[in-house]
FISE-15905 format. One line per 3 residues: number of its first residue (from 1); for each residue x, y, z of C-alpha. Coordinates in nm, 3 decimals. Example, Ala and Ser with C-alpha at 12.3 -4.5 7.8 and 13.67 -1.06 7.14 Angstrom:
BEGIN
1) 1.230/-0.450/0.780 | 1.367/-0.106/0.714 .
***
This chain:
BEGIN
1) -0.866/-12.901/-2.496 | -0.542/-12.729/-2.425 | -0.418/-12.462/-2.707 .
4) -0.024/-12.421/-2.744 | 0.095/-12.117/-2.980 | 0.438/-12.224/-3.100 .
7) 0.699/-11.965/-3.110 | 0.691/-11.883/-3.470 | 0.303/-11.844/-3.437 .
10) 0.379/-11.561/-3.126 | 0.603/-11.390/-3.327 | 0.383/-11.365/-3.657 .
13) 0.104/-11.240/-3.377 | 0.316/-10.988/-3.240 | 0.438/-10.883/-3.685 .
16) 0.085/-10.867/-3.752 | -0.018/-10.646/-3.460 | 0.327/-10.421/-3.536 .
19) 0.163/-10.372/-3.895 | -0.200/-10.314/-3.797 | -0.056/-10.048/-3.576 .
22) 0.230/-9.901/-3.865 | -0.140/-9.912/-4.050 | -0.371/-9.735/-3.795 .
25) -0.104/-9.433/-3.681 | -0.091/-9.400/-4.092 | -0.480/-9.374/-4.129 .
28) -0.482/-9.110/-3.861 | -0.225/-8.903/-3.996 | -0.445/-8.910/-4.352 .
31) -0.759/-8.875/-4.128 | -0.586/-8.534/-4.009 | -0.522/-8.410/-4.335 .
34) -0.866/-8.369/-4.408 | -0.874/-8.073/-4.162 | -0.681/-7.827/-4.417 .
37) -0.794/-7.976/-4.745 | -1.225/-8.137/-4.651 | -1.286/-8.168/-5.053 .
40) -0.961/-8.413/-5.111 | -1.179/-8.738/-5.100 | -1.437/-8.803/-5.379 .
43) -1.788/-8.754/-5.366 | -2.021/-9.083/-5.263 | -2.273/-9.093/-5.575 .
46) -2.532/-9.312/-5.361 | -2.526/-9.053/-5.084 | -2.822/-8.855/-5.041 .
49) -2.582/-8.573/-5.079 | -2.287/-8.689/-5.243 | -2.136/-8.337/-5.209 .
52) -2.123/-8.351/-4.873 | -2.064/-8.717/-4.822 | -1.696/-8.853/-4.947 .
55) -1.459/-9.124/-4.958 | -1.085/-9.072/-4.921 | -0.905/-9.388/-5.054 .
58) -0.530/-9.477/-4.890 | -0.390/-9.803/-4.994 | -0.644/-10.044/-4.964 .
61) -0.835/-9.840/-4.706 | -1.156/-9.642/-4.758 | -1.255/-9.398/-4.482 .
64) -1.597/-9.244/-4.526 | -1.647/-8.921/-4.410 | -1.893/-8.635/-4.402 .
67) -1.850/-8.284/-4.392 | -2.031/-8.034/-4.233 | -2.003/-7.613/-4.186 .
70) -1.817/-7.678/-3.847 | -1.696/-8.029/-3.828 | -1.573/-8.351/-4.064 .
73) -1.729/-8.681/-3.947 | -1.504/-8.985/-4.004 | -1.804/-9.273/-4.090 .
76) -1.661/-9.548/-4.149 | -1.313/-9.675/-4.235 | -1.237/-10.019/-4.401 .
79) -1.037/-10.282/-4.614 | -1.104/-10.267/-4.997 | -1.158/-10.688/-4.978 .
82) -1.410/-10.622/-4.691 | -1.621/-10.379/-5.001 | -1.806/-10.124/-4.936 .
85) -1.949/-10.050/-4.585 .
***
């Protein structure tokens, strides 16, 4: 079966992929932030230890990080509606 995208269809494609993109650089910049200031997110009460364990919340993203003497290491990042990873 042959697929046809009309035009309107392309151009919400190429919107949507503008966005995740406007969406992603923004996460990274956050993501970079947590260089200078590690303890901004809050701690993740389920983690084994939540002190070290944290979630920083931007928009309706969650990125899940952990931090350690000598590094920070981004987990998981995610969509509020998809819940918690």
């Amino acid at each position: 079966m042959k697929l046809v995208y009309a035009e309107d269809a392309v151009a919400d494609l190429k919107r949507l992929r503008g966005a995740a993109h406007s969406v992603a650089t923004e996460l990274i910049s956050r993501v970079e932030a947590l260089r200078q200031f590690p303890r901004m997110g809050v701690p993740v009460e389920m983690a084994p230890d939540p002190d070290t364990v944290r979630d920083m919340v931007f928009g309706r993203y969650v990125v899940r990080y952990a931090i350690h003497p000598s590094v920070l290491i981004i987990l998981r990042i995610w969509h509020g509606l998809e819940g918690e990873r």
